[in-house]
Backbone as a ProteinNet text record, in pm:
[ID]
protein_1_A
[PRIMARY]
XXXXXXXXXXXXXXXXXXXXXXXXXXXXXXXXXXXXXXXXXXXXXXXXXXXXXXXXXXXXXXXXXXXXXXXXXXXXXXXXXXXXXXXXXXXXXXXXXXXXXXXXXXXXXXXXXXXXXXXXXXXXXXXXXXXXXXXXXXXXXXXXXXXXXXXXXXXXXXXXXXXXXXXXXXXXXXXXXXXXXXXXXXXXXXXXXXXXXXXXXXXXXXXXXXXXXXXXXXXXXXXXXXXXXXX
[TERTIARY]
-12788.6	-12682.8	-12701.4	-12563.7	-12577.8	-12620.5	-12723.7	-12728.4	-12625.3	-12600.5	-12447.3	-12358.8	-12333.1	-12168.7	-12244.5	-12364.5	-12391.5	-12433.5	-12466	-12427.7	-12297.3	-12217.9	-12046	-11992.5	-12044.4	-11992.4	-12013.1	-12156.5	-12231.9	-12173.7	-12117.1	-12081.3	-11940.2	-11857.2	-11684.9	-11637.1	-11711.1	-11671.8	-11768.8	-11895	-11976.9	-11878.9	-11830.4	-11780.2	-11629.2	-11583.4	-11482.6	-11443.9	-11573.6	-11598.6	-11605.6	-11672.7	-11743.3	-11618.8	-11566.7	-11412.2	-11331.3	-11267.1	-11185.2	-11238.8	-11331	-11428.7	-11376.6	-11398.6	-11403.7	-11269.8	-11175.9	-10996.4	-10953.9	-11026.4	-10972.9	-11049.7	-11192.5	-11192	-11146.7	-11110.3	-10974.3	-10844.4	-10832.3	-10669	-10691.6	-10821.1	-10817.7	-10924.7	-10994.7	-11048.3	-10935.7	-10987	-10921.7	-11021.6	-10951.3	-10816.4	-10832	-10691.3	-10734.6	-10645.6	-10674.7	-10629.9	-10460.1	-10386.7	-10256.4	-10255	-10361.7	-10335.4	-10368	-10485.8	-10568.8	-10465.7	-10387.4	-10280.1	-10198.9	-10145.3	-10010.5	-10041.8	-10198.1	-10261.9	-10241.6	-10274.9	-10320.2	-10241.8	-10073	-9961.5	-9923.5	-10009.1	-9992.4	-9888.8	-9890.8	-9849.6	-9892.6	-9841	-9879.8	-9907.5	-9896.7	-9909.8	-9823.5	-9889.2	-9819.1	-9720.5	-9623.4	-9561.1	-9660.1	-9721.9	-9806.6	-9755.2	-9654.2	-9582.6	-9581.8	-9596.7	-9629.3	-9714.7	-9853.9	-9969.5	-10009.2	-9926.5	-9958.6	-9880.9	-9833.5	-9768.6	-9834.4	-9915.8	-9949.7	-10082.8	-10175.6	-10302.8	-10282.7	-10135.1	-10154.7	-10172.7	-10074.4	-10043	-10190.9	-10244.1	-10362.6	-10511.4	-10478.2	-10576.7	-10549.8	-10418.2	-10386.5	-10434.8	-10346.1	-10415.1	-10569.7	-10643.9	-10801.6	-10857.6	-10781.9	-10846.6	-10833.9	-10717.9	-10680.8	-10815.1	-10844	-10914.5	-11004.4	-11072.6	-11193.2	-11236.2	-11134.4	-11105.5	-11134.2	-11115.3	-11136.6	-11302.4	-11362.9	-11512.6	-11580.9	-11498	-11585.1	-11517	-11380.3	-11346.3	-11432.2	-11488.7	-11565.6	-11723.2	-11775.5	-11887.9	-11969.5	-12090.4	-12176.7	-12293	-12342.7	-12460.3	-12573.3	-12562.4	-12672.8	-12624	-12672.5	-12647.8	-12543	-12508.1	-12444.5	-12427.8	-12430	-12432.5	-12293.4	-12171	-12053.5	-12077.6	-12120.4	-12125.2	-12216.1	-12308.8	-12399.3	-12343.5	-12281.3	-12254	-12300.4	-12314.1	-12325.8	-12217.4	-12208.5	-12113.3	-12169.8	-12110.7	-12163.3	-12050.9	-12056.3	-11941.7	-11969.3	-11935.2	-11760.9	-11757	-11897	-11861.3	-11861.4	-11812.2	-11738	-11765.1	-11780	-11894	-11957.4	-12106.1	-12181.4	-12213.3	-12243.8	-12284.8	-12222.1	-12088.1	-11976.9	-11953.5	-11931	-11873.5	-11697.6	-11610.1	-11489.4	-11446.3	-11542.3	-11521.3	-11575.1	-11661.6	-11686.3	-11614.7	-11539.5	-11431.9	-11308.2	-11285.5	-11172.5	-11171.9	-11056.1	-11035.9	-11119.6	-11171.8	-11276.1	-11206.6	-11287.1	-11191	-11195.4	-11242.1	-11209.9	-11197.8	-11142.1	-11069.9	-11251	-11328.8	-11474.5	-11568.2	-11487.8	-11594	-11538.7	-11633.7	-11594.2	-11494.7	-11392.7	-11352	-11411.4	-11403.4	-11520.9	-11454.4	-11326.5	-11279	-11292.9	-11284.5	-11369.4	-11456.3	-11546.4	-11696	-11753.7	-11648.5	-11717.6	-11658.7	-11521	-11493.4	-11540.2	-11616.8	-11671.1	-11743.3	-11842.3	-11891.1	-11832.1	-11716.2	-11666.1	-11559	-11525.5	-11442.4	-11536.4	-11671.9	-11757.2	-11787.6	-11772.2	-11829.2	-11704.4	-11579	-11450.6	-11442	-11486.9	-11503.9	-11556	-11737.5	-11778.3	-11738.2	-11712.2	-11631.7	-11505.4	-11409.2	-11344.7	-11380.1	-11424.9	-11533.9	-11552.4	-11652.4	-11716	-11625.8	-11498	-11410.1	-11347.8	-11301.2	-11258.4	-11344.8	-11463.8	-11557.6	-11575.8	-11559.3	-11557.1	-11417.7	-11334.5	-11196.1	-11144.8	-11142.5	-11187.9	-11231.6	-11345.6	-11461	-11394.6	-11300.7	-11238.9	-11369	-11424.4	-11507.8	-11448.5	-11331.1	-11245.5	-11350.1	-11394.4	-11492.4	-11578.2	-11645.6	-11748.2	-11638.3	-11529.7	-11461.9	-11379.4	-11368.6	-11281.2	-11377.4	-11489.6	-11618.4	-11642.4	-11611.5	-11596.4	-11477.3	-11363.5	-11262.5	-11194.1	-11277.6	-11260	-11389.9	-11491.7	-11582.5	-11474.2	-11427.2	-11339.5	-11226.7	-11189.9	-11054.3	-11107.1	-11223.5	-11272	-11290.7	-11366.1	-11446.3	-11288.8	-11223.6	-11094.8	-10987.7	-10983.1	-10914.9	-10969.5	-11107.3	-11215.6	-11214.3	-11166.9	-11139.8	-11030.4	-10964.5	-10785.5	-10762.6	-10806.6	-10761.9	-10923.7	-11018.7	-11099.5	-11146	-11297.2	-11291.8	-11176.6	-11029.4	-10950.3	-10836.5	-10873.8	-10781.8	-10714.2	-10629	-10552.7	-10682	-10698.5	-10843.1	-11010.3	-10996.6	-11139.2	-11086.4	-11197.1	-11185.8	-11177	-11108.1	-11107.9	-10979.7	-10854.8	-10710.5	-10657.6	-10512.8	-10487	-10418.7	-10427.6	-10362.3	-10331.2	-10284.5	-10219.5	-10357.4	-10508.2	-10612.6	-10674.5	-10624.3	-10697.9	-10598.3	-10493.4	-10383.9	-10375.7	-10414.7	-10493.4	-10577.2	-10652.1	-10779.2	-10744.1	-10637.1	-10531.4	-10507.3	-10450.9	-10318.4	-10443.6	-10523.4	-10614.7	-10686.6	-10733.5	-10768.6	-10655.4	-10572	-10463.3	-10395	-10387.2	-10327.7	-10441.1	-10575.2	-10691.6	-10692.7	-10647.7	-10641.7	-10541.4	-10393.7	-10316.4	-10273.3	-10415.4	-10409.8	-10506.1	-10627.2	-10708	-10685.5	-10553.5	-10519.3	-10403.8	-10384.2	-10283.5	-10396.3	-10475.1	-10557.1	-10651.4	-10681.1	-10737.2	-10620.9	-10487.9	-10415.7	-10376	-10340.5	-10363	-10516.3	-10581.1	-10709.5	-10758.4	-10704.5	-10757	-10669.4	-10518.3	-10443.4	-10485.7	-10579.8	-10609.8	-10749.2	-10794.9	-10942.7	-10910.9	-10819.2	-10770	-10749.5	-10640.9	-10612.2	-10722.9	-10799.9	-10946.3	-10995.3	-11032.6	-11062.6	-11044.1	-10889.3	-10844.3	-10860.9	-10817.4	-10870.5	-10995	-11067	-11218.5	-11215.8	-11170	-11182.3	-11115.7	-11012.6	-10951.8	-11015.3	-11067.5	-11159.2	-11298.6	-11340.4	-11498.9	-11427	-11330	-11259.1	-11230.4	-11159	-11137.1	-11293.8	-11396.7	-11523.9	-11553	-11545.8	-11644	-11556.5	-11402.6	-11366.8	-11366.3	-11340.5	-11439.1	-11579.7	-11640.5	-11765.7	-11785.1	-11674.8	-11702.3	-11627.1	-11547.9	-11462.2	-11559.2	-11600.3	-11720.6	-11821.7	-11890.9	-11983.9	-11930.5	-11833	-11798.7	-11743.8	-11716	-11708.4	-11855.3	-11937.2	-12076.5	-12173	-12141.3	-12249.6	-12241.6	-12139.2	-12158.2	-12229.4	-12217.2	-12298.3	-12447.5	-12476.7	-12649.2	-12635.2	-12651.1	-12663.2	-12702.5	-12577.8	-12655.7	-12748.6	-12740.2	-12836.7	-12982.9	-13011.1	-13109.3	-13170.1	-13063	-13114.2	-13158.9
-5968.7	-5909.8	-5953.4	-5975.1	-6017.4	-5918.3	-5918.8	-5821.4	-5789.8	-5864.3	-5897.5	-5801.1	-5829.7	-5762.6	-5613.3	-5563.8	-5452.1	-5381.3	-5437.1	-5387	-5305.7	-5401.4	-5415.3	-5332.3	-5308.1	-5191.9	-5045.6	-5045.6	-4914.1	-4885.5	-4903.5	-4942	-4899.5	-4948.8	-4936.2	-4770.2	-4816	-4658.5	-4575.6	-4558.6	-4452.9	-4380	-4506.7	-4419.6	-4367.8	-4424.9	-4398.3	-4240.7	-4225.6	-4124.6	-3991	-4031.8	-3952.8	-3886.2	-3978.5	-3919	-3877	-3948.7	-3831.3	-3705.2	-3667.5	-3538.2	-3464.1	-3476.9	-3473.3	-3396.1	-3496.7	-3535.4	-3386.6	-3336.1	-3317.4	-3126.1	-3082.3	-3022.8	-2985.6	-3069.1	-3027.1	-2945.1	-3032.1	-2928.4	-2788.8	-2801.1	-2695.8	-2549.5	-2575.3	-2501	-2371	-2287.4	-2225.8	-2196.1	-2212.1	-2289.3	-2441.8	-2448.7	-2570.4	-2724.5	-2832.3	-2968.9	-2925.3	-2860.1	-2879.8	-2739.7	-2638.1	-2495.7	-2555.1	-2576	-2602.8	-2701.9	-2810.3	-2879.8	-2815.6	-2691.5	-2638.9	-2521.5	-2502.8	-2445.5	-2528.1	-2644.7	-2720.5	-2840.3	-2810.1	-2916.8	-2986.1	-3070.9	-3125.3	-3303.6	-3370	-3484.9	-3579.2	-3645.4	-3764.3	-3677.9	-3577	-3518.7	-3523	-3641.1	-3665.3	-3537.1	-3596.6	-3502.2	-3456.9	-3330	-3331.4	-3392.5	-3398.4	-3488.9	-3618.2	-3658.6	-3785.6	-3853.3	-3794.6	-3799.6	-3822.2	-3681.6	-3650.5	-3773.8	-3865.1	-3966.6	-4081.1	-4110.5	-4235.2	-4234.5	-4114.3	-4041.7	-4064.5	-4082.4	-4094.1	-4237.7	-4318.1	-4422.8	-4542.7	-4527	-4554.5	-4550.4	-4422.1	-4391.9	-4482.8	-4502.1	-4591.8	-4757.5	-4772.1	-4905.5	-4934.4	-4849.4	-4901	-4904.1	-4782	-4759.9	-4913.8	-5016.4	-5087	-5207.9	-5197.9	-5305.8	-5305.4	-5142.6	-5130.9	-5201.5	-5183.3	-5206.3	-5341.3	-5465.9	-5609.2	-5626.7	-5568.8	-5517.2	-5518	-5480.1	-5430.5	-5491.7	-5584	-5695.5	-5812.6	-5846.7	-5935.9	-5985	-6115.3	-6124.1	-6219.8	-6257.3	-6316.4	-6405	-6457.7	-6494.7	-6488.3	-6514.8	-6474.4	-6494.3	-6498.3	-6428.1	-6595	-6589.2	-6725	-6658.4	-6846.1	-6804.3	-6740.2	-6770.2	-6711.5	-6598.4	-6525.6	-6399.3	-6306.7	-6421.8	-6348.3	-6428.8	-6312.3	-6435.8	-6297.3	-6340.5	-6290.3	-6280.5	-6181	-6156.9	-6156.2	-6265.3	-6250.1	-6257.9	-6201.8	-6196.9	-6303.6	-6306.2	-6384.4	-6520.1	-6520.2	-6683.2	-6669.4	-6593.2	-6562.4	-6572.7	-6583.9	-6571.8	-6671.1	-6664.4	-6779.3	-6856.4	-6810.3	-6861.3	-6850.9	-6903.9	-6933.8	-7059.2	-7096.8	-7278.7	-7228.1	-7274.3	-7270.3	-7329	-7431	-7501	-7396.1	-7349.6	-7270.9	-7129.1	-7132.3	-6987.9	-7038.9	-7165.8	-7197.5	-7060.7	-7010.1	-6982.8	-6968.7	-6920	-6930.5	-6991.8	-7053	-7123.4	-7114.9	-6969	-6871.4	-6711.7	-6639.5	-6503.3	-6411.5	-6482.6	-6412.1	-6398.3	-6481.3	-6494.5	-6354.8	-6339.5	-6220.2	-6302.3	-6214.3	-6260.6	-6281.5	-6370.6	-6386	-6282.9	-6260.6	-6169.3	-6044.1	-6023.1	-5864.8	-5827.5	-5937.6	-5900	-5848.3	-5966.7	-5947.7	-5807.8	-5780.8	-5621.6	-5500.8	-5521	-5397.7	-5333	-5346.4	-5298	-5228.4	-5245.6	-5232.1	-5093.7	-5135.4	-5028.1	-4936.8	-4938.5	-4805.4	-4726.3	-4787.2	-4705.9	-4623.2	-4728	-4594.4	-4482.2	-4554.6	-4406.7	-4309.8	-4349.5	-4231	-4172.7	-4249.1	-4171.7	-4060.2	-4124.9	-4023.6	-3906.2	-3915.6	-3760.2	-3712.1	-3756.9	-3696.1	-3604.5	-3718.2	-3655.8	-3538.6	-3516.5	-3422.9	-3287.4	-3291.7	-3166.8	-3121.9	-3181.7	-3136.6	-3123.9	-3168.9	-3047.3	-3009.1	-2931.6	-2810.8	-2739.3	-2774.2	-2641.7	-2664.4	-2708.7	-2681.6	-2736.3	-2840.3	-2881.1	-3027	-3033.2	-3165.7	-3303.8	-3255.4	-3359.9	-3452.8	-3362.8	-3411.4	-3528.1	-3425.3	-3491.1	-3641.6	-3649.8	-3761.3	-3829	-3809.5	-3919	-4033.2	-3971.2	-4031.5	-4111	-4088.6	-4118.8	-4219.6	-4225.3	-4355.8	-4444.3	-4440.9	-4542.2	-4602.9	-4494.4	-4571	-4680.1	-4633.5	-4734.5	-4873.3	-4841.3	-4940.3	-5053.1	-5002.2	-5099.8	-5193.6	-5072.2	-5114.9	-5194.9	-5191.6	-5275.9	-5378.6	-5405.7	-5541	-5612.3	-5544.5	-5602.5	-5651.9	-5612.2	-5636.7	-5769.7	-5778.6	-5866.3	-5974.1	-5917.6	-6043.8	-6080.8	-6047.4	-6056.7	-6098.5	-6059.5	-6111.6	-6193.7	-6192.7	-6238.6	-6379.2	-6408.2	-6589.7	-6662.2	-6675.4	-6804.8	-6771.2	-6645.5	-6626.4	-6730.6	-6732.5	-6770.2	-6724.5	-6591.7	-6450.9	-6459.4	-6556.4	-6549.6	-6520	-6430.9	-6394.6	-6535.3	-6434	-6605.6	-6516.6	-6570	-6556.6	-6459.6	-6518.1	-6461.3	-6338	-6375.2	-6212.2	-6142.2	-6140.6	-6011	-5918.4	-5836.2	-5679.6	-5650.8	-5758.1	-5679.3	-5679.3	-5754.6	-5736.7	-5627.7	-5584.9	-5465	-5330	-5316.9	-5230.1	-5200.7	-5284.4	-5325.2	-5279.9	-5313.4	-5257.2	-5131.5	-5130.4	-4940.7	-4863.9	-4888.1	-4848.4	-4860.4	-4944.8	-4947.4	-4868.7	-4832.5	-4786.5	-4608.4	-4595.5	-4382.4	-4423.8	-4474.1	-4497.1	-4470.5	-4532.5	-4566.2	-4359.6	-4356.1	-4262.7	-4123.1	-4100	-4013.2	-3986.8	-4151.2	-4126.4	-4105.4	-4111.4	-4042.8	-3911.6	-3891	-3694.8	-3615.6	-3669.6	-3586	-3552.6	-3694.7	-3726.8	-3644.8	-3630.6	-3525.3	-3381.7	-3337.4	-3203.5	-3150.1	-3263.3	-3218.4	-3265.8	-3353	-3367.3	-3225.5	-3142.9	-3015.2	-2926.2	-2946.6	-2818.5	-2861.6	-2960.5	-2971.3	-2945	-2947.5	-2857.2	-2746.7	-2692.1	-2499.5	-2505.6	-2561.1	-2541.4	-2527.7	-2674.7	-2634.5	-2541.9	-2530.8	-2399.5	-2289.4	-2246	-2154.3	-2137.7	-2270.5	-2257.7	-2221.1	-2303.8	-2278.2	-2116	-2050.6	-1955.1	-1832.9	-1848.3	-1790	-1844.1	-1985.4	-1972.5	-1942.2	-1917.9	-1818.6	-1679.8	-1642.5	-1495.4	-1459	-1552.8	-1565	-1515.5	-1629.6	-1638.6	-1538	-1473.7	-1352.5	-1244.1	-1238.4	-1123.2	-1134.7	-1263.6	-1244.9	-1265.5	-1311.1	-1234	-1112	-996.1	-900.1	-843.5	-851.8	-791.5	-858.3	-996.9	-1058.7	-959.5	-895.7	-817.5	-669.5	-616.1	-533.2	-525.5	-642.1	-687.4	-714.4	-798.6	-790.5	-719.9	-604.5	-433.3	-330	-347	-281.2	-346.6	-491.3	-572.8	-544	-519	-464.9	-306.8
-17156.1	-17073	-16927.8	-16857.7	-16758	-16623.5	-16572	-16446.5	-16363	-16319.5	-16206.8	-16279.3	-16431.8	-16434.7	-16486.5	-16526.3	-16597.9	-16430.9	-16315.9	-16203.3	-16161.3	-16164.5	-16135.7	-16198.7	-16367.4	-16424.2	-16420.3	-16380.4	-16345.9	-16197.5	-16080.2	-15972.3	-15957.6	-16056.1	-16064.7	-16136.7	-16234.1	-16341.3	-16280	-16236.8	-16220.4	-16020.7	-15968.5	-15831.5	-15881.9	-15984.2	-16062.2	-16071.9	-16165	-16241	-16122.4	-16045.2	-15925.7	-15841.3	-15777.9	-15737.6	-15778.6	-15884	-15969.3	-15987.4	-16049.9	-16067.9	-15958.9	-15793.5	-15685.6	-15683.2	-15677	-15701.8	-15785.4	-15916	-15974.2	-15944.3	-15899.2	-15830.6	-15693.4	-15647.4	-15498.3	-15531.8	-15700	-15718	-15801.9	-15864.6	-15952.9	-15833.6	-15762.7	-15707.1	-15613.3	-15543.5	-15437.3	-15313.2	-15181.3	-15199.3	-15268.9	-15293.3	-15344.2	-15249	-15264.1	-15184.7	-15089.6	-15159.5	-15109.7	-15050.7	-15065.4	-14996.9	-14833.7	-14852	-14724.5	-14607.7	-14711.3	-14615.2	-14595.5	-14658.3	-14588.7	-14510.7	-14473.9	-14356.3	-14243.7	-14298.7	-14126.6	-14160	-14153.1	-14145	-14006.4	-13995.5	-13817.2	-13871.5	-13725.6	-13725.2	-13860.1	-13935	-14003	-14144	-14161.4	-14290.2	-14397.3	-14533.5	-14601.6	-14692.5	-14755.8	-14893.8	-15018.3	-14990.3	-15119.2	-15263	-15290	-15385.3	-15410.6	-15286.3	-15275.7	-15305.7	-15252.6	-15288.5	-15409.4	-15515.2	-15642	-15729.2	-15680.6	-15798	-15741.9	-15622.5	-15551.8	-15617	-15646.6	-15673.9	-15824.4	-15897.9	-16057.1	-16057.9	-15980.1	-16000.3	-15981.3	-15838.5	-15812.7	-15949.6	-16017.4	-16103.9	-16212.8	-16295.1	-16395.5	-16350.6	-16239.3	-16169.5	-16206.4	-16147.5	-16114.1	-16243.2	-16351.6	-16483.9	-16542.9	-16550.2	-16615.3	-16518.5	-16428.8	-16385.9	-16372.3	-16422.1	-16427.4	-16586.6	-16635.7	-16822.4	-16771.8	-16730.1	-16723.3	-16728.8	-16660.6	-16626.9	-16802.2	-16855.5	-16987.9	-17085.5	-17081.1	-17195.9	-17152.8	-17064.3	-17041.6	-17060.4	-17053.9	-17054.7	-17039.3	-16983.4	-16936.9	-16979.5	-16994.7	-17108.2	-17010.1	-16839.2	-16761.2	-16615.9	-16506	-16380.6	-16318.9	-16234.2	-16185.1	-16013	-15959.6	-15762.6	-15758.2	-15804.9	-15790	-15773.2	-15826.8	-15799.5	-15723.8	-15633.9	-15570.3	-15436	-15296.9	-15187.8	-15077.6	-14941.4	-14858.3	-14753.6	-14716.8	-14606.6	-14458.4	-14370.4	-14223	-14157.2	-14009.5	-13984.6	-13780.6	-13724.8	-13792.8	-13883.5	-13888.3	-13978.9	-14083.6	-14144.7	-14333.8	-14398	-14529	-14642	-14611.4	-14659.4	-14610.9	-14750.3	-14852.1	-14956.9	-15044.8	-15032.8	-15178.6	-15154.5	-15274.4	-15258.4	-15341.4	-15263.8	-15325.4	-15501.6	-15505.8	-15594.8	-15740.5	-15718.6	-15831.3	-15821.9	-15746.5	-15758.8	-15864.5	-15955.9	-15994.2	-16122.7	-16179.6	-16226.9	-16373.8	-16446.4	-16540.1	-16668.8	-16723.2	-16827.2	-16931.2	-16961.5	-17098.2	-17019.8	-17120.6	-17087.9	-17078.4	-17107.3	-17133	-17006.2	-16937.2	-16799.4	-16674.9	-16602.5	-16490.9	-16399.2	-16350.6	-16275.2	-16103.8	-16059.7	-15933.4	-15834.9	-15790	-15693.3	-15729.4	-15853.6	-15893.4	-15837.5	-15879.2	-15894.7	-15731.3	-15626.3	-15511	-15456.6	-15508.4	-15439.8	-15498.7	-15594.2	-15677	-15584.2	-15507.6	-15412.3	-15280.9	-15244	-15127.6	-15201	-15348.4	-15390.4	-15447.5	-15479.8	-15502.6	-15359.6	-15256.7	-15098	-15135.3	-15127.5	-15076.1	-15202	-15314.9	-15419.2	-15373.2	-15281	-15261	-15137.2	-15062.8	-14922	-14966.3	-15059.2	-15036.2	-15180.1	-15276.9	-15283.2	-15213.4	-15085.9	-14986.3	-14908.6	-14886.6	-14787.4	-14849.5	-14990.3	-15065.2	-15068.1	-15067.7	-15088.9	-14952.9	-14820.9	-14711.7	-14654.5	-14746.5	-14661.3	-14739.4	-14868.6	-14946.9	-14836.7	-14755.7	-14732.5	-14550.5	-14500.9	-14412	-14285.9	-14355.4	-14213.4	-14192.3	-14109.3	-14094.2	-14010.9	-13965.8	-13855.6	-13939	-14039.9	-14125.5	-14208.2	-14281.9	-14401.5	-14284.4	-14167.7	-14124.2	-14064	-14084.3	-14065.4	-14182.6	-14353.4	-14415.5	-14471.6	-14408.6	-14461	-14344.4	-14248.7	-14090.4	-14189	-14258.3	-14352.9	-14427.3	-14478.2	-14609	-14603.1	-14443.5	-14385.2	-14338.6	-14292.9	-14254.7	-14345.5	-14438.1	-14514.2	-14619.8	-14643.5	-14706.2	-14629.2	-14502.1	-14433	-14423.4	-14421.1	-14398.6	-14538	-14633.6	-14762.6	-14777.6	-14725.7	-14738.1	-14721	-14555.4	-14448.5	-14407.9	-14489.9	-14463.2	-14604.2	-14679.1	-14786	-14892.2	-14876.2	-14991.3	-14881.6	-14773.5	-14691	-14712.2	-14678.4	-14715.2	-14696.8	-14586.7	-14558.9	-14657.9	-14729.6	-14796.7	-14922.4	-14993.8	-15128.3	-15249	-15185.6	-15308.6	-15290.7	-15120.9	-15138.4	-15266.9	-15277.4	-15376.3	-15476	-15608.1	-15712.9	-15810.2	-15914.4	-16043.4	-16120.4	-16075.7	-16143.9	-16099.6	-15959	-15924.8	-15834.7	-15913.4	-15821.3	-15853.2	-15948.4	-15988.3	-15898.4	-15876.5	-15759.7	-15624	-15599.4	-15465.2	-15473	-15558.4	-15560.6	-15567.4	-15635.9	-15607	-15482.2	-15416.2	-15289.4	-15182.3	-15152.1	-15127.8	-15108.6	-15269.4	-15235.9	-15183.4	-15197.9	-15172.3	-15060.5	-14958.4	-14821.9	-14810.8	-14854.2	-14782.8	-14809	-14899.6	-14887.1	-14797.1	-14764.6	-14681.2	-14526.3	-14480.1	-14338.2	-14316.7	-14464.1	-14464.9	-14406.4	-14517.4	-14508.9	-14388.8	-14313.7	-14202.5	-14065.5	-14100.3	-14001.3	-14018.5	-14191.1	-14163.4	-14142.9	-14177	-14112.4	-13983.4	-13934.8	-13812.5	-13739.6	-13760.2	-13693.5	-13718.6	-13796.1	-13816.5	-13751.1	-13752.1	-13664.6	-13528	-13459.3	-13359.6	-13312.8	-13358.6	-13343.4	-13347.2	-13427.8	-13410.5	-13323.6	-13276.2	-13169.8	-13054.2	-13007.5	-12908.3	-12945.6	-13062.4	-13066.3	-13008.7	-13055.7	-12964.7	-12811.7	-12795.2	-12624.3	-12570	-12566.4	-12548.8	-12554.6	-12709.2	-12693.6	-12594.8	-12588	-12487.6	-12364.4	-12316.2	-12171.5	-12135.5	-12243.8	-12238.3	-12207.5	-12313.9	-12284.1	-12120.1	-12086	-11953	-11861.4	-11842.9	-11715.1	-11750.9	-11860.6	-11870.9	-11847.6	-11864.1	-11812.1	-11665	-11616.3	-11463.2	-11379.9	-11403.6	-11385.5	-11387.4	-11513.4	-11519.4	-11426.4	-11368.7	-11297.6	-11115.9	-11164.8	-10975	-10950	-11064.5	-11055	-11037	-11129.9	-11114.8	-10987.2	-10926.7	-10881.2	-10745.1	-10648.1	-10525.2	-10554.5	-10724.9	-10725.1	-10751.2	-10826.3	-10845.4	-10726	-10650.8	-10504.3	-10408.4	-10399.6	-10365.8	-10393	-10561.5	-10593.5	-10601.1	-10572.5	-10538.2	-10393	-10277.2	-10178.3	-10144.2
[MASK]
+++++++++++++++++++++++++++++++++++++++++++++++++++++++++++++++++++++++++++++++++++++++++++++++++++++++++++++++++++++++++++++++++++++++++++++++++++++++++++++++++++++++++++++++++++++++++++++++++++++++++++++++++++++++++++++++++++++++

């Protein structure tokens, strides 16, 4: 068995597995995913409806391409599938020439293989982000979900970008389109969150502001009488 793809598979289905779980405690818990948003309905806040058919649609998607992962197979490890990412000078260790298309239905696909990794982070980011806004701590949950945009936009537009050698084709436009919608709840989610802890955040200051001129009110009322009674 090949290391590389029994990696790739443990990697795809196991962050798979992990988020949905996640996904699927957000709706069944209380409160649960859509209570907590129609608490804190600020700027950029999607249609919970919306969500709920983009969130089905997304899941069928990844299921079917996680399924490629496991019709496939290997007889032992190959450089295709081992490359490094540097930046700005772009993958360093792929040769284009061995990205051609595989020339039986048995081989991994090479643009898979290299986003499997980048699509297990955003699996676990947004778990992460799910169990922390459930629990209404937005700061924490939009710490992970600005990871997830990131890494998914750097996939989008570099890793599968026109000039990489993962550019899209006839062979690997499933892992576009996954990549993709994966970027675009990504950018979504990090603008409704980000609008909600934006807002707690001002509740906060507001609130501290409010304590330190009560503060200071109180002590120039008292400071002429410690004073006196000091003398």
């Amino acid at each position: 068995m090949n290391p590389q793809l029994t990696r790739a598979r443990i990697l795809a289905l196991g962050s798979f597995v992990a988020n949905f779980s996640c996904q699927l405690y957000g709706m069944l818990t209380t409160p649960n995913m859509k209570q907590v948003a129609d608490e804190n309905h600020y700027a950029y806040s999607p249609n919970p409806f919306f969500i709920a058919a983009f969130f089905a649609m997304q899941t069928v998607l990844q299921l079917l391409w996680i399924k490629n992962l496991f019709v496939v197979s290997s007889a032992g490890p190959s450089p295709k599938y081992e490359h490094s990412i540097t930046l700005p000078g772009g993958i360093s260790n792929v040769d284009p020439d061995t990205l051609a298309p595989p020339p039986n239905s048995d081989e991994p696909e090479p643009s898979q293989m290299a986003y499997v990794p980048i699509y297990a982070l955003g699996n676990i980011c947004i778990a992460a982000w799910m169990v922390f806004w459930i629990s209404q701590k937005f700061w924490v949950s939009q710490a992970f979900v600005t990871v997830n945009t990131l890494v998914q936009l750097y996939a989008v537009f570099y890793l599968l970008g026109p000039s990489s050698p993962f550019a899209l084709s006839g062979v690997n436009f499933l892992t576009h389109i996954v990549a993709k919608t994966f970027a675009g709840i990504g950018v979504l989610d990090f603008l409704d969150n980000g609008a909600v802890a934006m807002v707690c955040l001002v509740a906060l200051y507001f609130s501290l502001s409010n304590a330190f001129i009560l503060a200071y009110r109180v002590t120039r009322v008292l400071r002429p009488r410690l004073f006196r009674s000091s003398l």
